[in-house]
C-alpha positions as CSV (number, residue, x, y, z in Angstrom):
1,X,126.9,135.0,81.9
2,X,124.8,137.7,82.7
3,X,120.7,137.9,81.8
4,X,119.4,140.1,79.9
5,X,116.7,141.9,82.0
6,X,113.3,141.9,79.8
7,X,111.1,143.0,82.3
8,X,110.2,146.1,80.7
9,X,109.4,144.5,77.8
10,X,107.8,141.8,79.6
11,X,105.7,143.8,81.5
12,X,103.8,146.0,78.5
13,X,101.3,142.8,77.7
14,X,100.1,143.5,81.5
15,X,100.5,147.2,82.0
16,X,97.2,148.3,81.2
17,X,95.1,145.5,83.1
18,X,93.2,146.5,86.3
19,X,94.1,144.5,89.6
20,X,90.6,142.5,89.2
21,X,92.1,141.5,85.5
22,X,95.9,140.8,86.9
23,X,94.2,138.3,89.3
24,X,92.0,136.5,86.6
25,X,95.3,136.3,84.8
26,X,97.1,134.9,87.5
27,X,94.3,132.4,88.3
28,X,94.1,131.2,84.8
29,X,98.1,130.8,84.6
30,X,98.1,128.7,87.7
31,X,95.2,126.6,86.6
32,X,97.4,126.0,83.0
33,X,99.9,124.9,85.3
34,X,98.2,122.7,87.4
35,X,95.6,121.4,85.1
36,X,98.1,118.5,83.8
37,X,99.1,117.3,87.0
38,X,95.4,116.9,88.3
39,X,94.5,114.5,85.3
40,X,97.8,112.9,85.9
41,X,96.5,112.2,88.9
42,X,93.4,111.2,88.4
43,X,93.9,108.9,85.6
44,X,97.3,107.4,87.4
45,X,97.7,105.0,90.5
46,X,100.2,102.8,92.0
47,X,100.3,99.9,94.2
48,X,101.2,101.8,97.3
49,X,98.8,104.0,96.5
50,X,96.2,101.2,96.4
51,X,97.5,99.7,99.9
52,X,96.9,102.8,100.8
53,X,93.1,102.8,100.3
54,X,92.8,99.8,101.2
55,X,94.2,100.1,104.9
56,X,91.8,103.3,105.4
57,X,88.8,100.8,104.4
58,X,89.9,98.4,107.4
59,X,92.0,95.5,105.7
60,X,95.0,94.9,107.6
61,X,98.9,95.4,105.9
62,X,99.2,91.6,104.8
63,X,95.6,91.6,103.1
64,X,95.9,95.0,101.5
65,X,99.2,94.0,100.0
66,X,97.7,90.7,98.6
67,X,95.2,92.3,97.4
68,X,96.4,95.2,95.5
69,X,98.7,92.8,94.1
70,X,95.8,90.7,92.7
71,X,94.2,94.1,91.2
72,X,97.5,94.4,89.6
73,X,98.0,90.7,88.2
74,X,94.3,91.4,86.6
75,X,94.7,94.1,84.9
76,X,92.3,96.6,87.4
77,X,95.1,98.6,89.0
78,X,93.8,102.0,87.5
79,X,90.4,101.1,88.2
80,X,91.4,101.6,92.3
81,X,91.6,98.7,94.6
82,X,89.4,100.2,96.6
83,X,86.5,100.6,94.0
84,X,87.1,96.8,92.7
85,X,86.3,95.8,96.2
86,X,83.3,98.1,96.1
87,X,82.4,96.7,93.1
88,X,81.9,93.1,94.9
89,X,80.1,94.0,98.1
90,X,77.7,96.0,95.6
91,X,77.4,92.8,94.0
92,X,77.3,90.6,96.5
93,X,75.1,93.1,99.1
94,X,78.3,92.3,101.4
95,X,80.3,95.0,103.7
96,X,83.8,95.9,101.5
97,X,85.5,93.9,104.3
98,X,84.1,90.8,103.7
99,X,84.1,91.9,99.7
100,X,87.8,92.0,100.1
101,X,88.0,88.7,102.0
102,X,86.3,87.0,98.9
103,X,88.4,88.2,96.6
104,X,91.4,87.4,98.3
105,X,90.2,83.8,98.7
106,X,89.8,83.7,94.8
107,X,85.8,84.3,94.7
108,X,84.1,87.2,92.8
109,X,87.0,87.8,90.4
110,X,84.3,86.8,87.5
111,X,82.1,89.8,88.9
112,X,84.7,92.2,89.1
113,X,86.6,91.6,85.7
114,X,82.7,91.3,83.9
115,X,82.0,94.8,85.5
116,X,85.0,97.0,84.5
117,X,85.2,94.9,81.1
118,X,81.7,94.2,80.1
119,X,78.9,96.3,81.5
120,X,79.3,98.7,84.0
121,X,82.0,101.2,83.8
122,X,81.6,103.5,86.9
């Protein structure tokens, strides 16, 4: 099977643009492109993700783990671990350490769930 080449034709809708206009062209292809995978990303998260964060804001492997697990089993996963313990040391005028400590030990759930549900939505 051979393709039919179409550059020619192709190539008419661009002939006449200058270089300055071929590069806003390009640049507003790629953002079409790329667009859908940014708000994929930013509206999407998964638990490893979510360990992820968590490690980076000090909690060792076995805590993040438990933790991001309890995010998930309430509902908050797309909300970010992360932020749900921020949430709590906000709350609590705590370090996110101790915040995440809390919620592992079942305290400040209430907060957390009343915040992303109820009031505020950050």
């Amino acid at each position: 099977m051979q393709r039919a080449d179409d550059f020619a034709a192709r190539r008419r809708k661009i002939a006449n643009l200058s270089d300055a206009e071929l590069e806003g062209r390009f640049w507003q292809l790629a953002e079409a492109v790329v667009s859908p995978l940014i708000e994929l990303a930013k509206q999407n998260t998964s638990p490893s993700v979510e360990r992820s964060v968590l490690l980076r804001m000090g909690f060792n492997s076995l805590d993040a783990k438990e933790l991001a697990q309890q995010v998930m089993d309430r509902g908050l996963l797309q909300k970010g671990a992360g932020h749900v313990v921020y949430i709590l040391a906000q709350a609590r005028q705590c370090s996110a350490k101790e915040a995440g400590e809390l919620l592992l030990r079942g305290d400040g759930w209430e907060t957390v769930i009343e915040h992303f549900r109820g009031g505020g939505q950050q």
